[in-house]
N, C-alpha and C positions, 0 to 999 in steps of 0.2 A: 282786361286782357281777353282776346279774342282766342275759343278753341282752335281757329282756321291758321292763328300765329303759332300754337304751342302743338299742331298736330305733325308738323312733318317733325317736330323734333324726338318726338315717339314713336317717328316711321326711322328715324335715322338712327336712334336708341338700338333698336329690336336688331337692324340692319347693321348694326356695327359689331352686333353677337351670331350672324348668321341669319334670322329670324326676317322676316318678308313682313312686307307693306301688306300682302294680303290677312295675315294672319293679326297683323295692328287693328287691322279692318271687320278681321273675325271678332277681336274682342269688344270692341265697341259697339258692334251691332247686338250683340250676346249684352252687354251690361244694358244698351238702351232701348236696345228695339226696334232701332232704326233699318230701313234695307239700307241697298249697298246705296241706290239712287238718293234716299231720303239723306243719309250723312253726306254723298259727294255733294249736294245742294246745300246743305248745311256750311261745308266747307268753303264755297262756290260763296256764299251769302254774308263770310266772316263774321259769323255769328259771335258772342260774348259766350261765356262757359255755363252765366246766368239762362242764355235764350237756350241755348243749345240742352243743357239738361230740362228747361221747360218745356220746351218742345217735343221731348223726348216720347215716342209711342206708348213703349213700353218697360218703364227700369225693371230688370229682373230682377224677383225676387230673392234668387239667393244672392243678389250684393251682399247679405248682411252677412254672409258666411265668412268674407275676407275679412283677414285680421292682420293682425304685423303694423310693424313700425316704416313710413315713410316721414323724412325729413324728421326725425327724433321723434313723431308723434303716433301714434297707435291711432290709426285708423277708425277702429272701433271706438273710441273716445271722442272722435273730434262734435263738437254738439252743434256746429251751423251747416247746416244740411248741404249748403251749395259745396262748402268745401272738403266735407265727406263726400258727396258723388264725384269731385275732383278728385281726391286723394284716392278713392276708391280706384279710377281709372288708372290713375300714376302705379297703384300696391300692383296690376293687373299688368302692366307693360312692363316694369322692375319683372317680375315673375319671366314673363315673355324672356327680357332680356338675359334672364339667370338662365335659361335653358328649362325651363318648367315644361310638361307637356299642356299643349290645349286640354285635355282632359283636367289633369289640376287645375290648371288656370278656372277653368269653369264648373269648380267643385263639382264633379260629375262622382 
């Protein structure tokens, strides 16, 4: 599955709570590191979730602070790395979606 298929559906998520395509955009750069140009080419390249987290600049270190349950599983448990920095992403736009501020979002 390509990140480039499953991203506007996280822009459309956030947007169906109020929440803006830019601020989808905020978190993702915040968890990877990417700039705004490095993900819109990412996007632009329909990269797989595998390249896309590879490719990644910089994963922020406090990912590991996010906790909770996405799709019945606790985050924090999940043990194949690709699909904790997926799930990771998903706990971080669920938040977005619930009305969270950017500030929690980015355990600040």
């Amino acid at each position: 599955m390509s990140f480039a298929s499953v991203y506007p559906h996280y822009v459309t998520k956030a947007e169906r709570k109020g929440r803006t395509k830019e601020e989808v955009d905020d978190i993702i750069t915040w968890l990877t590191g990417y700039s705004q140009e490095e993900l819109e080419t990412q996007i632009e390249k329909k990269v797989d979730f595998e390249t896309f987290f590879a490719e990644a600049p910089q994963m922020n270190a406090s990912r590991s602070l996010i906790k909770g349950v996405i799709c019945g599983v606790r985050v924090e448990d999940i043990e194949e790395p690709l699909m904790q920095e997926i799930r990771y992403l998903d706990k971080l736009i669920d938040e977005l979606a619930k009305g969270k501020t950017m500030e929690k979002i980015f355990r600040k």
